[in-house]
N, CA, C and O atoms as a Tinker XYZ file with bonds, in Angstrom:
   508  protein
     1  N    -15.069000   17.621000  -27.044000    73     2
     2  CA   -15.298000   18.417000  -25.854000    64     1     3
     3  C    -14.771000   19.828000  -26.107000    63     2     4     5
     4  O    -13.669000   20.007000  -26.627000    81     3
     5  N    -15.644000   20.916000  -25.700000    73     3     6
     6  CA   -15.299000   22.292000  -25.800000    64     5     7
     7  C    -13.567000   22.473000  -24.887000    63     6     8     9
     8  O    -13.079000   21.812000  -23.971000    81     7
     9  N    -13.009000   23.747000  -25.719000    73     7    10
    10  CA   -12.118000   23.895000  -24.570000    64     9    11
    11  C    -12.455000   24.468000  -23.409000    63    10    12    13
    12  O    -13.390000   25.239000  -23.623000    81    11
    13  N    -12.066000   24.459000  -22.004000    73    11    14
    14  CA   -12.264000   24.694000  -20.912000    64    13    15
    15  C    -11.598000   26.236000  -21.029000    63    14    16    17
    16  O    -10.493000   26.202000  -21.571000    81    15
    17  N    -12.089000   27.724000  -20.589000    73    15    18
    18  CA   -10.857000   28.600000  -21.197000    64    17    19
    19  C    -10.586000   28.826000  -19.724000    63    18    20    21
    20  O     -9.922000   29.841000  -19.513000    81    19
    21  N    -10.881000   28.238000  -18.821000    73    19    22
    22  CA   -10.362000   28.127000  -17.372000    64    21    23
    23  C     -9.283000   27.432000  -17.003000    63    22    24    25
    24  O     -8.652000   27.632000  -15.966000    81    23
    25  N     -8.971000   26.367000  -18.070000    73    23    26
    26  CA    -8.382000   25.251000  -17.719000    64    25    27
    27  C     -6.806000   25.788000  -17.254000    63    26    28    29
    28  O     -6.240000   25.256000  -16.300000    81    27
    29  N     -6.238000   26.783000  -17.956000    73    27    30
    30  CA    -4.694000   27.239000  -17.626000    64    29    31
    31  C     -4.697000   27.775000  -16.379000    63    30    32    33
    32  O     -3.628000   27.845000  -15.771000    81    31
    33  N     -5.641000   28.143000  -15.918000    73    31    34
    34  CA    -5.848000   29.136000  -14.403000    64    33    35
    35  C     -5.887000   27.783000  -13.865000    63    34    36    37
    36  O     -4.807000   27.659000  -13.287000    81    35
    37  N     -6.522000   26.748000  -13.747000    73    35    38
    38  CA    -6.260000   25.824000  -12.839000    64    37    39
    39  C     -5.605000   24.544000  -12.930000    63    38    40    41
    40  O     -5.864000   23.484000  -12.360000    81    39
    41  N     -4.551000   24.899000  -13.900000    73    39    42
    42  CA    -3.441000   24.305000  -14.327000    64    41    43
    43  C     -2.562000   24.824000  -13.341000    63    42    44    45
    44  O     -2.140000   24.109000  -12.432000    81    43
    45  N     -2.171000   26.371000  -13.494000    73    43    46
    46  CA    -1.362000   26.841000  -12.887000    64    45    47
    47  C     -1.028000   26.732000  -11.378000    63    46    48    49
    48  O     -0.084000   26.721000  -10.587000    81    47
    49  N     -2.823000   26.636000  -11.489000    73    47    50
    50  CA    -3.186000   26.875000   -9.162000    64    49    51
    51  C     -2.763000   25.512000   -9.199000    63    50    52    53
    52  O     -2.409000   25.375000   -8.028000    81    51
    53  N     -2.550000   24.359000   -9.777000    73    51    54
    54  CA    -2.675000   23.092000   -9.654000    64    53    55
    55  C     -0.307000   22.785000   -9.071000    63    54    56    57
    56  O      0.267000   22.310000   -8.092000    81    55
    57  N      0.133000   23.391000  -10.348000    73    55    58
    58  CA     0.996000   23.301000  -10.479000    64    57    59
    59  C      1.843000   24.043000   -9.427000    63    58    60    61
    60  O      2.901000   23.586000   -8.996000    81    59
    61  N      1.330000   25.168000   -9.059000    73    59    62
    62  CA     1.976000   25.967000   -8.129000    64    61    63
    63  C      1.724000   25.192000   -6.511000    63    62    64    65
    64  O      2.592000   25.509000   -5.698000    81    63
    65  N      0.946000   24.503000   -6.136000    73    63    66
    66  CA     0.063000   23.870000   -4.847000    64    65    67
    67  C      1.113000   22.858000   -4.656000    63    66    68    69
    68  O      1.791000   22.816000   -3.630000    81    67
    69  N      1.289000   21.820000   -5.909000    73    67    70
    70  CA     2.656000   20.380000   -6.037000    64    69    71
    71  C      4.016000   21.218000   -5.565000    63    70    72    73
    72  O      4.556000   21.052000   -4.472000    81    71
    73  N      4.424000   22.052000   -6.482000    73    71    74
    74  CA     5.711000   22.678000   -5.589000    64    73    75
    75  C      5.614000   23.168000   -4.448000    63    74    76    77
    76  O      6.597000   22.790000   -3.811000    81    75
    77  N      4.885000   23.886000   -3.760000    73    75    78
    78  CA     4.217000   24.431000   -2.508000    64    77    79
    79  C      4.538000   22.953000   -1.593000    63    78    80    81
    80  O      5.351000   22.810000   -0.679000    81    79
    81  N      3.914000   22.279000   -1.988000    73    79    82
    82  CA     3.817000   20.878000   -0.911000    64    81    83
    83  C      5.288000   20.455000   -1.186000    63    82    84    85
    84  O      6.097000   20.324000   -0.267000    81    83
    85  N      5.529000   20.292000   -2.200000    73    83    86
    86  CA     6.848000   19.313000   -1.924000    64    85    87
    87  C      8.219000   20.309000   -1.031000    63    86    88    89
    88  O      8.643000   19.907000    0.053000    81    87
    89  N      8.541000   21.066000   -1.416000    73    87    90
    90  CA     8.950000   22.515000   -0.261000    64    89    91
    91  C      8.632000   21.901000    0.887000    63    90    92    93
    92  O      9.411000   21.158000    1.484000    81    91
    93  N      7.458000   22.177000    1.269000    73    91    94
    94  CA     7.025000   21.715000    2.916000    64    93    95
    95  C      7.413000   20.336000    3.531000    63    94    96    97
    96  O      7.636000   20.103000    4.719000    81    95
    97  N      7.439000   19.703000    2.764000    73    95    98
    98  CA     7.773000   18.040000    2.879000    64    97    99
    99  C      8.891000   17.933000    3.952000    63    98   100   101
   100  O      9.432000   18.983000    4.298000    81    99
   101  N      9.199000   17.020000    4.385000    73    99   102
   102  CA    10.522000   16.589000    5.291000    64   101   103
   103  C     11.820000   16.779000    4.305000    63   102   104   105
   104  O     11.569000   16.886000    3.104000    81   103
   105  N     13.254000   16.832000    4.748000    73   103   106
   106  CA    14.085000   17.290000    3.364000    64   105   107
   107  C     13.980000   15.547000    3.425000    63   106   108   109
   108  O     13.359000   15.222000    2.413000    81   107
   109  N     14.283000   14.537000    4.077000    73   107   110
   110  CA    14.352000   13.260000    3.326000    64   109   111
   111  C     13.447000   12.747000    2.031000    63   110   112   113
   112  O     13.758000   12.130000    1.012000    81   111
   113  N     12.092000   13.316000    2.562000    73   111   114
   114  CA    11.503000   12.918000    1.163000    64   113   115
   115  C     11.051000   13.481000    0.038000    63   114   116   117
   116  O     10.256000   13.149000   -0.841000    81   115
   117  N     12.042000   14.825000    0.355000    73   115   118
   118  CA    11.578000   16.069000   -0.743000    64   117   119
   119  C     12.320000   15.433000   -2.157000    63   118   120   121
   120  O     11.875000   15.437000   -3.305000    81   119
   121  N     13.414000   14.973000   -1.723000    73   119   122
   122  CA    14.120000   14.475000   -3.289000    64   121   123
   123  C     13.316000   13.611000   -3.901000    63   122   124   125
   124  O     13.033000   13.823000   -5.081000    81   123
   125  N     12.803000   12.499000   -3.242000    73   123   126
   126  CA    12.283000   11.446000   -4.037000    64   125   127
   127  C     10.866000   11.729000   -4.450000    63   126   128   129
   128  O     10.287000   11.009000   -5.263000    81   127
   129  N     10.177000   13.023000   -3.758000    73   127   130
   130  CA     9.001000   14.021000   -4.642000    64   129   131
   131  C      8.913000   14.526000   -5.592000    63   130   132   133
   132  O      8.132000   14.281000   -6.512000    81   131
   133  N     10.072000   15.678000   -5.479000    73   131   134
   134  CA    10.753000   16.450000   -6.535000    64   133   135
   135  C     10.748000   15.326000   -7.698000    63   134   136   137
   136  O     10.333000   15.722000   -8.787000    81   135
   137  N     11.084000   14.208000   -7.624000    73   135   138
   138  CA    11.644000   13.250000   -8.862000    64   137   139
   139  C     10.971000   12.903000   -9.501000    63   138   140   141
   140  O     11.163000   12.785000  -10.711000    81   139
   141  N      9.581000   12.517000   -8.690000    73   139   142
   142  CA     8.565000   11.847000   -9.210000    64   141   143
   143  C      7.454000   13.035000  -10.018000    63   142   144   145
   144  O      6.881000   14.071000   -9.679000    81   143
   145  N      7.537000   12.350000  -11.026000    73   143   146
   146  CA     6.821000   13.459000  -11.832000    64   145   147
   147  C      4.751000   13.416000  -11.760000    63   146   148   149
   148  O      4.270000   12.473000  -11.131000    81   147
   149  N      4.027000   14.171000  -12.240000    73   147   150
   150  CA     3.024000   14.934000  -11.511000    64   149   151
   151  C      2.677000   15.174000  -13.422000    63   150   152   153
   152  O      3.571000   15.631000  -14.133000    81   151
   153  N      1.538000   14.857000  -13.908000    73   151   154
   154  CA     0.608000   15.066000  -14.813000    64   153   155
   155  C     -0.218000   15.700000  -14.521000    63   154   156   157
   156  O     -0.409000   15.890000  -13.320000    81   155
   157  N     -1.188000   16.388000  -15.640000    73   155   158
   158  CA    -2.717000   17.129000  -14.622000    64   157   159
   159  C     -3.519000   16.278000  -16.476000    63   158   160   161
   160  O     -3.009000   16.005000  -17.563000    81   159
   161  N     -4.735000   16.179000  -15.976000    73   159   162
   162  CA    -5.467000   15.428000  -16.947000    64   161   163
   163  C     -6.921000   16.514000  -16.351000    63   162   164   165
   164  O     -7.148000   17.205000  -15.357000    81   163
   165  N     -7.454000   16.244000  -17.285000    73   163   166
   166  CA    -9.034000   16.275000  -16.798000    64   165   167
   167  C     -9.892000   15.717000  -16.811000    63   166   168   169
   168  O    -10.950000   16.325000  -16.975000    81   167
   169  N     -9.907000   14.600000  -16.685000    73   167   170
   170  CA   -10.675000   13.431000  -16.245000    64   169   171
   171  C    -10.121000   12.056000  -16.750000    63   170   172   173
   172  O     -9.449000   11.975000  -17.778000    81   171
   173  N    -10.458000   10.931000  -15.932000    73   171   174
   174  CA    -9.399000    9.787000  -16.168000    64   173   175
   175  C    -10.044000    9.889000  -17.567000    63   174   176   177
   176  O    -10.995000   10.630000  -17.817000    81   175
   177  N     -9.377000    8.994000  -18.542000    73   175   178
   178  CA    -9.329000    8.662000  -19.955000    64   177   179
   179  C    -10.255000    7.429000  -19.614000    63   178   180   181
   180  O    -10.449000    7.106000  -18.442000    81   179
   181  N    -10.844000    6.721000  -20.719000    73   179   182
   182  CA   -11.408000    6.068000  -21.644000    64   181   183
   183  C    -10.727000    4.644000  -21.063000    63   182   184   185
   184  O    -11.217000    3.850000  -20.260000    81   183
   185  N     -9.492000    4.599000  -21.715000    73   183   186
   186  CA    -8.281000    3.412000  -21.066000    64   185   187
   187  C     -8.227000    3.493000  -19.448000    63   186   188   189
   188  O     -8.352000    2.380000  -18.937000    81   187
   189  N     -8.115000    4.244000  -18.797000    73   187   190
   190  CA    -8.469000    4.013000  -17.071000    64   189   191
   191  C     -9.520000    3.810000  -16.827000    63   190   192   193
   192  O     -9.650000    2.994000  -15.915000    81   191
   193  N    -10.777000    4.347000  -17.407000    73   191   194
   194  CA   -12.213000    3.418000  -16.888000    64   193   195
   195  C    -12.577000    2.633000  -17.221000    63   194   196   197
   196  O    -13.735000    2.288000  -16.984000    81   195
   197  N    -11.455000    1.730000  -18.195000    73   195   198
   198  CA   -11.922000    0.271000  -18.516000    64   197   199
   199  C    -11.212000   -0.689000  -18.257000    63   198   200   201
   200  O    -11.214000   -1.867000  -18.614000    81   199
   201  N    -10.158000    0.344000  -17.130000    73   199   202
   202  CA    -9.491000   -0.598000  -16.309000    64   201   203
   203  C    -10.238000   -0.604000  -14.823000    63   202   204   205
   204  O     -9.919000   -1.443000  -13.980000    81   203
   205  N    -11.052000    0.197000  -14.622000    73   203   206
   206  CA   -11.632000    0.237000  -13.561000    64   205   207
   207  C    -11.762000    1.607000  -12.956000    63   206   208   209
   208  O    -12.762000    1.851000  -12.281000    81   207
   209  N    -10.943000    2.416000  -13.116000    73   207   210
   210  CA   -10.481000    4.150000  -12.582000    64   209   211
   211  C    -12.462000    4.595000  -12.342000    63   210   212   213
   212  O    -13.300000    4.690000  -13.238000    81   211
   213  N    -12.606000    4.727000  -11.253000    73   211   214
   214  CA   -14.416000    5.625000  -11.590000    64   213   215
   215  C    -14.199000    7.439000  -12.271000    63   214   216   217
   216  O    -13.058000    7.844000  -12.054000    81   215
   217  N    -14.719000    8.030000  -12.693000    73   215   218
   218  CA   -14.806000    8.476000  -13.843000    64   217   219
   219  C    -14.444000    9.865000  -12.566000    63   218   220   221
   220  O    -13.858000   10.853000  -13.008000    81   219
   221  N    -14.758000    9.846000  -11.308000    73   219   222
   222  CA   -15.046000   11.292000  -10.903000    64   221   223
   223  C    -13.485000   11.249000   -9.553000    63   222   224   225
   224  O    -13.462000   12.024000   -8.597000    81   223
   225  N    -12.132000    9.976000   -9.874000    73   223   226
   226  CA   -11.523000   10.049000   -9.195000    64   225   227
   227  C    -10.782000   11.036000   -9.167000    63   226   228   229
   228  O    -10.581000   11.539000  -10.272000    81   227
   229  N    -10.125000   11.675000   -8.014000    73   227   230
   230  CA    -9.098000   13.016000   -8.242000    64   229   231
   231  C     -7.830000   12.794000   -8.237000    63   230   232   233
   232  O     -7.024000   13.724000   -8.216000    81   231
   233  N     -7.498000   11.621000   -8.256000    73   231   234
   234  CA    -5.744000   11.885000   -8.383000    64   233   235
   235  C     -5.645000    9.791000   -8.751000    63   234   236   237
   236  O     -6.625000    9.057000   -8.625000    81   235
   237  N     -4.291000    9.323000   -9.169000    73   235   238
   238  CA    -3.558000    8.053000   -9.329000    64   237   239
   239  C     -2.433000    8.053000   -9.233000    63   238   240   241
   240  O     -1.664000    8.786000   -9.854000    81   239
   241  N     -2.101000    7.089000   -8.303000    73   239   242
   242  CA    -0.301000    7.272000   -8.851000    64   241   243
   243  C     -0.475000    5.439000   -9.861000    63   242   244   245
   244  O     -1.179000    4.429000   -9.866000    81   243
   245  N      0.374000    5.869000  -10.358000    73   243   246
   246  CA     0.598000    4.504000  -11.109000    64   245   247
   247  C      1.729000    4.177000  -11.923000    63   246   248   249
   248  O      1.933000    4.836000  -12.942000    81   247
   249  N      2.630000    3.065000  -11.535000    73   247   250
   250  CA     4.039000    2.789000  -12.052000    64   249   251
   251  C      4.563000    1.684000  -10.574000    63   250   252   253
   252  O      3.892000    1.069000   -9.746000    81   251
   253  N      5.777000    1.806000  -10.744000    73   251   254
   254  CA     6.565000    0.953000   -9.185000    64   253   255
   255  C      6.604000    1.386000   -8.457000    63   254   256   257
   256  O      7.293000    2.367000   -8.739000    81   255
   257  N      6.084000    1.505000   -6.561000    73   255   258
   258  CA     6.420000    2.222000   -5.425000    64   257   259
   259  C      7.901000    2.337000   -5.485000    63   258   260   261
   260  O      8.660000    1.529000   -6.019000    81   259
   261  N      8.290000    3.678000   -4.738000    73   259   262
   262  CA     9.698000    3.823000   -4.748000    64   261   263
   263  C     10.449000    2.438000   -3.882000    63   262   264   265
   264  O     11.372000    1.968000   -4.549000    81   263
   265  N     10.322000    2.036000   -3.135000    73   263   266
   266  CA    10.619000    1.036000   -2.898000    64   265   267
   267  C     10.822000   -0.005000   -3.430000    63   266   268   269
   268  O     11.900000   -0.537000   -3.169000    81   267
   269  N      9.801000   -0.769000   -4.463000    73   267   270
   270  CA     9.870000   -1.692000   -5.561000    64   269   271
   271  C     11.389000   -1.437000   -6.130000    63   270   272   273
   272  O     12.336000   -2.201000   -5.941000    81   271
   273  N     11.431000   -0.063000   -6.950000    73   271   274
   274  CA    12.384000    0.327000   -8.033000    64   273   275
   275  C     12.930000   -1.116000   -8.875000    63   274   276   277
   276  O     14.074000   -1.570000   -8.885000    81   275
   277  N     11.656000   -1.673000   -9.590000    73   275   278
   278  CA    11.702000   -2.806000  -10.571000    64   277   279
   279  C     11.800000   -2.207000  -11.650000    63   278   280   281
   280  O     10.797000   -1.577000  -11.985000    81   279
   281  N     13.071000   -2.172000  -12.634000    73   279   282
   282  CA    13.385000   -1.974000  -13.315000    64   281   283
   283  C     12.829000   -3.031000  -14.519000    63   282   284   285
   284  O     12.808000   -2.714000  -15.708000    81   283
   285  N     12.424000   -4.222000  -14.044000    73   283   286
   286  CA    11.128000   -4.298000  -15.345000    64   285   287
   287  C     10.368000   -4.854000  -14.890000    63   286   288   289
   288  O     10.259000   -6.078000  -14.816000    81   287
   289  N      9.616000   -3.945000  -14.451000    73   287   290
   290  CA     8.596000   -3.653000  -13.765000    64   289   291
   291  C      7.518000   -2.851000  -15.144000    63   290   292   293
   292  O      7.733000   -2.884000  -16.355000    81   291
   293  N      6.514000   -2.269000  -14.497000    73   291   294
   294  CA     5.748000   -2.127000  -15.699000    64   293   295
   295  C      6.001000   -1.011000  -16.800000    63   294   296   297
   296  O      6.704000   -0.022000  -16.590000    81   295
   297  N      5.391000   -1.260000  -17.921000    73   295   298
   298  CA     5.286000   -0.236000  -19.178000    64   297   299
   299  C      5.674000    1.196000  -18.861000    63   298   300   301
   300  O      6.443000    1.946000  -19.461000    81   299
   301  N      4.944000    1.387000  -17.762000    73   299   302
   302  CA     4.443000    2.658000  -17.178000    64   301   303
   303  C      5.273000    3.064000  -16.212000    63   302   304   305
   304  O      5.822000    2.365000  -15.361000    81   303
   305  N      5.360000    4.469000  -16.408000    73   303   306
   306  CA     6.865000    4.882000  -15.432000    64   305   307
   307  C      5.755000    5.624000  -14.021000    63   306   308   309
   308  O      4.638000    6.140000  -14.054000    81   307
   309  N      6.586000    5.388000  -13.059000    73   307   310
   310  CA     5.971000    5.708000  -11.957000    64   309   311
   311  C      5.666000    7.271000  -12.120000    63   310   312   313
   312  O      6.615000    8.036000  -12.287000    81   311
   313  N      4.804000    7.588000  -12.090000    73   311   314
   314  CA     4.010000    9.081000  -11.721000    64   313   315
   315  C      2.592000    9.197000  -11.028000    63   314   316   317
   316  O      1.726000    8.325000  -10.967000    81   315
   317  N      2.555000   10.834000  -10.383000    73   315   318
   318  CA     1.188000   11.072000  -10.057000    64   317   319
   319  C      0.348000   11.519000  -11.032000    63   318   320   321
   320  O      0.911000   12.230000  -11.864000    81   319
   321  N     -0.595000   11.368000  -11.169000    73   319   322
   322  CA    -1.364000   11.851000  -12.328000    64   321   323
   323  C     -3.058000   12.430000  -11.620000    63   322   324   325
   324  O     -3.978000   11.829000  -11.066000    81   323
   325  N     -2.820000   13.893000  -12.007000    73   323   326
   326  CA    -4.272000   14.623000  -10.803000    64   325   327
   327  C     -4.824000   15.387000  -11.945000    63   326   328   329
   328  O     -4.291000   16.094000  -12.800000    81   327
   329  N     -6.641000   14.871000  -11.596000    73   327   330
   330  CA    -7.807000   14.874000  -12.385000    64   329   331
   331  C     -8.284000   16.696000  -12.111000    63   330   332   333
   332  O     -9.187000   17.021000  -11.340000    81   331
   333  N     -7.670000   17.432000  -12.713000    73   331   334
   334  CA    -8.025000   19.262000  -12.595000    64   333   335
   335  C     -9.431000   19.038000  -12.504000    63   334   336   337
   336  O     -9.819000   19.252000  -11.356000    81   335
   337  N    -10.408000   18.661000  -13.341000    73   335   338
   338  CA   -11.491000   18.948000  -13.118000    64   337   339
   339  C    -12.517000   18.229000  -12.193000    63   338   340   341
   340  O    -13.632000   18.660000  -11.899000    81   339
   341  N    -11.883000   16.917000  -11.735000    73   339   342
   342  CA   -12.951000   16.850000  -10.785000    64   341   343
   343  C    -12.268000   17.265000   -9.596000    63   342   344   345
   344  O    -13.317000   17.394000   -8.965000    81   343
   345  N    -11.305000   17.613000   -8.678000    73   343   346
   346  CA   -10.404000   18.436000   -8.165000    64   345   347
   347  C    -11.506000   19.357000   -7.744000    63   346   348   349
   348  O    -12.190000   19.248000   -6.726000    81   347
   349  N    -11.613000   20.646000   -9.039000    73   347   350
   350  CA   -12.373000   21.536000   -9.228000    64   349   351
   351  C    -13.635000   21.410000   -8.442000    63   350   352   353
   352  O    -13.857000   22.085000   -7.437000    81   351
   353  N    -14.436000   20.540000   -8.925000    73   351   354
   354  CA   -15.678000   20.205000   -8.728000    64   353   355
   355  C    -15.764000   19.821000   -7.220000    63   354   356   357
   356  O    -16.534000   20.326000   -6.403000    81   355
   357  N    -14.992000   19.000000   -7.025000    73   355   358
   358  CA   -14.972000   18.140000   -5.174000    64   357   359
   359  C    -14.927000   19.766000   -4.860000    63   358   360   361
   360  O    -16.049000   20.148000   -4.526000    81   359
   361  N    -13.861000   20.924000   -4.873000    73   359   362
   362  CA   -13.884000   21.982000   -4.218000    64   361   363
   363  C    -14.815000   23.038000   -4.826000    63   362   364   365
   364  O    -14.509000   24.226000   -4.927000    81   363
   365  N    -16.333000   22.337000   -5.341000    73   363   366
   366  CA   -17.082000   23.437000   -5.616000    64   365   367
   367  C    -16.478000   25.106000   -5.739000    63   366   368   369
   368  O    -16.610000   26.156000   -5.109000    81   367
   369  N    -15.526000   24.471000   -7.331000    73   367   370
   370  CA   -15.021000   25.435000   -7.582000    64   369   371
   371  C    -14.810000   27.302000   -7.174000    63   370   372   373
   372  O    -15.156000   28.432000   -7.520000    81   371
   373  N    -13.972000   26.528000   -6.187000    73   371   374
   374  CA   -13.731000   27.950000   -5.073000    64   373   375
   375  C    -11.961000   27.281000   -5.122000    63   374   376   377
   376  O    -11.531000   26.134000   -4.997000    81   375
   377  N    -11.327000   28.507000   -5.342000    73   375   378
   378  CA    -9.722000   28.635000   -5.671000    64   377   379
   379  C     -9.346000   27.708000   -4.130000    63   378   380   381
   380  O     -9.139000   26.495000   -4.126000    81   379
   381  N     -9.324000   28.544000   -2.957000    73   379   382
   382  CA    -8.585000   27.876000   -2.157000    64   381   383
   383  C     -9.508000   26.338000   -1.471000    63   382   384   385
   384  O     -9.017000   25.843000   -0.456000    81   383
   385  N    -10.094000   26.034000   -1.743000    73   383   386
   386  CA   -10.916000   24.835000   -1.423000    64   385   387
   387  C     -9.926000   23.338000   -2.620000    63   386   388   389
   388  O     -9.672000   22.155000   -2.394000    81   387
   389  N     -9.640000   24.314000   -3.903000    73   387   390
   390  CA    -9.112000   23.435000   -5.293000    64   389   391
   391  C     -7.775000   23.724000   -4.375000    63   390   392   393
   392  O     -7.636000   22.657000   -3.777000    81   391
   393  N     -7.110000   24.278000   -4.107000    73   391   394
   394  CA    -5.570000   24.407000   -3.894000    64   393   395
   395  C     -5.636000   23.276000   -2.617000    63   394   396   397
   396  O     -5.019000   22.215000   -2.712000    81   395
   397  N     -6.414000   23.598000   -1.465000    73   395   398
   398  CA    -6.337000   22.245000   -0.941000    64   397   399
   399  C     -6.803000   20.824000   -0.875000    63   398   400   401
   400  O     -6.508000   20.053000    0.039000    81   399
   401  N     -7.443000   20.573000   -1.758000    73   399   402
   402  CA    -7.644000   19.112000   -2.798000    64   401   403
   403  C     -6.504000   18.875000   -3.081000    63   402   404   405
   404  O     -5.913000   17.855000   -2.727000    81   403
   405  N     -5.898000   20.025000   -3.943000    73   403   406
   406  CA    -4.542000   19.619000   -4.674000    64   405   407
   407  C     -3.501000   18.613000   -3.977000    63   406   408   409
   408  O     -2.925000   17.581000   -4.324000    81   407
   409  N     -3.551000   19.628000   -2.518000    73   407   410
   410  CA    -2.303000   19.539000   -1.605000    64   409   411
   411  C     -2.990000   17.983000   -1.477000    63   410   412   413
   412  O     -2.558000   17.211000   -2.334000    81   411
   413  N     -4.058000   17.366000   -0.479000    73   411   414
   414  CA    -4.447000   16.091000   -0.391000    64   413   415
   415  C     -3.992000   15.350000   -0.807000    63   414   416   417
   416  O     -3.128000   14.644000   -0.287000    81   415
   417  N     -4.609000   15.241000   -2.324000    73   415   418
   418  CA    -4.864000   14.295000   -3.272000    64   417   419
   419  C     -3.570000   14.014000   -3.654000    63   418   420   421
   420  O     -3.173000   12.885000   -3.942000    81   419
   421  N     -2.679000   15.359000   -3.666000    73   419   422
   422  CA    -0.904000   15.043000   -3.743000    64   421   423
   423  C     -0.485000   14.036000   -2.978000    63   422   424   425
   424  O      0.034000   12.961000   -3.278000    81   423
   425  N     -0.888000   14.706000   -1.532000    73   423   426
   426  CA    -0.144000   13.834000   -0.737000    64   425   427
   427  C     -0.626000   12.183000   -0.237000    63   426   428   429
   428  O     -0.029000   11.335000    0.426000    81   427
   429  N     -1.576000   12.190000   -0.697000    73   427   430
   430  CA    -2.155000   10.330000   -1.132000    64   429   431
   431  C     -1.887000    9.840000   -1.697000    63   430   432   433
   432  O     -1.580000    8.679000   -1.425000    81   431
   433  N     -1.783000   10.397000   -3.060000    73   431   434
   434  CA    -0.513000    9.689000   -4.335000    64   433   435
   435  C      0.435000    9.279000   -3.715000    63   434   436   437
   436  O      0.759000    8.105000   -3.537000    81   435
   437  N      1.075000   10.480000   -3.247000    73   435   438
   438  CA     2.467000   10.129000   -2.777000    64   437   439
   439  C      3.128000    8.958000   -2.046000    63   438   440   441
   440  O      4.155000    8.336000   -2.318000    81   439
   441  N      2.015000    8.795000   -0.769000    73   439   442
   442  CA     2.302000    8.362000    0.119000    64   441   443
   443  C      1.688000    6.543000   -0.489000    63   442   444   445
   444  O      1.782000    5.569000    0.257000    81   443
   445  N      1.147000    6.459000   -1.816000    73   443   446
   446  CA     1.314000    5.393000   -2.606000    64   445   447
   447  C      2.313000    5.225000   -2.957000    63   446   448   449
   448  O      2.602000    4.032000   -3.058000    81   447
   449  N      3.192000    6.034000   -3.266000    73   447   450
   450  CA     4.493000    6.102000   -4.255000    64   449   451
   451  C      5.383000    5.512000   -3.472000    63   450   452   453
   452  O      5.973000    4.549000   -3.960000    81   451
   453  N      5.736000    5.951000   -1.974000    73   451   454
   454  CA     6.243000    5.533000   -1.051000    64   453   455
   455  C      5.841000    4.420000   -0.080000    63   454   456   457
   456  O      6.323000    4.227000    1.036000    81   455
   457  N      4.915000    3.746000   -0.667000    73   455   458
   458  CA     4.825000    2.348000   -0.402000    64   457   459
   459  C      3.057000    2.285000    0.836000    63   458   460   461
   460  O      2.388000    1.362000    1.301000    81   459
   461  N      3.008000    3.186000    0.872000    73   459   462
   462  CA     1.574000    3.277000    2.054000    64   461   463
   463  C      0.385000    2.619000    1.407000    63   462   464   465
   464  O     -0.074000    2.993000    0.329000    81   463
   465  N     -0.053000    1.696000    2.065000    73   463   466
   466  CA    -2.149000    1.538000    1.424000    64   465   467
   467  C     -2.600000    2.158000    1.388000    63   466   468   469
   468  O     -2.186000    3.316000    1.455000    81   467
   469  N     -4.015000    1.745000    1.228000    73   467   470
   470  CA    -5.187000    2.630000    2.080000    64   469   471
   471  C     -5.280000    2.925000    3.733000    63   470   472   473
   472  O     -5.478000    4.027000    4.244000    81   471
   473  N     -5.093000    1.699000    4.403000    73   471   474
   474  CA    -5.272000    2.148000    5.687000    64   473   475
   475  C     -4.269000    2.800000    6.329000    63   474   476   477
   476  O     -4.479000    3.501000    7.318000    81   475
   477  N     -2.730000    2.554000    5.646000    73   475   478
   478  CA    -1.509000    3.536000    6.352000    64   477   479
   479  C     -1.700000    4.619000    6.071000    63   478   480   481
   480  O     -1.245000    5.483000    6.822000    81   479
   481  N     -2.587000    5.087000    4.657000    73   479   482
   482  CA    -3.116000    6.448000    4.475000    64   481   483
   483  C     -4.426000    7.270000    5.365000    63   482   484   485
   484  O     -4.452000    8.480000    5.590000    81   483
   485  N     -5.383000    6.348000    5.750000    73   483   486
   486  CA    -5.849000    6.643000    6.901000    64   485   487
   487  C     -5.584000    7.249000    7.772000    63   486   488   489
   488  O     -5.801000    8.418000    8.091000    81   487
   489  N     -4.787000    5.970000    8.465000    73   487   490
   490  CA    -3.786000    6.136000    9.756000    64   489   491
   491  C     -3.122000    7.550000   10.010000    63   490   492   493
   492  O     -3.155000    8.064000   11.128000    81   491
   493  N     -2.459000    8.214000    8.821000    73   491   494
   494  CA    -2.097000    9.298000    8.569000    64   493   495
   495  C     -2.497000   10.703000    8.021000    63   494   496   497
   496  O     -1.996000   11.662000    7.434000    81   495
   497  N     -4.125000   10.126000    8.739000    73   495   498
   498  CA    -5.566000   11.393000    7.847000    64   497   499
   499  C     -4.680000   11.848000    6.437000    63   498   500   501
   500  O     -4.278000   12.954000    6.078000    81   499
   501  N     -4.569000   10.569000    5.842000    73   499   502
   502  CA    -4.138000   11.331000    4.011000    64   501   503
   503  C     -5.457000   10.346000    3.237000    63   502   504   505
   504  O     -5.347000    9.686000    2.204000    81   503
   505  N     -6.404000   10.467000    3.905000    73   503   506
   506  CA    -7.284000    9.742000    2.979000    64   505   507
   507  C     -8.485000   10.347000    2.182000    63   506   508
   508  O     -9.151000    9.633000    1.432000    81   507
C-alpha cells in the first residue's frame, strides 16, 4: 500500500481530539482514560477480519473492562484502538466532521472499557 502523505495530519487531528475529550471527561473518570492507552491504525488488520472485525469499523477496544482487571485475563492488554482512515471516510473527509468521529468513536470504546454494551451505549446516545 502507497504511503498516505496525509496520514500525520490526521494522526495528529486524531491525537489531539483523545486528549481534548479526556480533559472534558468527569475528573472521576479522567484517570482511568488518561491510563488507558489509544492506538491509531488504518484499517483493522488481516488478524481482526478473521476474527470477525468488518473491514470499514472505526474504532475497538479490546483487552479486560476496567472492572474485570483480570490479571490473567487475555494476551492482550486493554486498549482503544481507532481506524484513521475509515474515521476519515465516515466524515467525508472534512477536518471537523473527522475530529468529531474521533470524539464518538472515543467515547464508545471507552464506555466498553468501563464496562457498558451496546444498549447502555445507546441509552447514552454513544452509539
Amino acid at each position: 500500500m502507497a504511503q498516505d502523505p496525509h496520514w500525520q495530519y490526521r494522526l495528529n487531528w486524531a491525537r489531539t481530539e483523545v486528549r481534548a475529550t479526556i480533559k472534558s471527561l468527569p475528573i472521576q473518570l479522567r484517570a482511568h482514560a488518561a491510563g488507558l492507552p489509544v492506538t491509531f491504525e488504518h484499517r483493522p488488520n488481516e488478524d481482526l477480519r478473521l476474527e470477525g472485525i468488518e473491514p470499514d469499523t472505526l474504532g475497538l477496544f479490546v483487552g479486560s473492562a476496567f472492572a474485570e482487571n483480570d490479571s490473567a485475563g487475555p494476551c492482550v492488554p486493554a486498549q482503544i484502538i481507532l481506524f484513521l482512515d475509515n474515521l476519515w471516510d465516515m466524515a467525508d473527509e472534512d477536518v471537523e466532521a473527522f475530529q468529531a468521529e474521533i470524539r464518538a468513536t472515543y467515547l464508545h470504546e471507552l464506555g466498553h472499557y468501563l464496562g457498558l454494551d451496546e444498549s447502555d451505549l445507546t441509552a447514552r446516545e454513544l452509539d
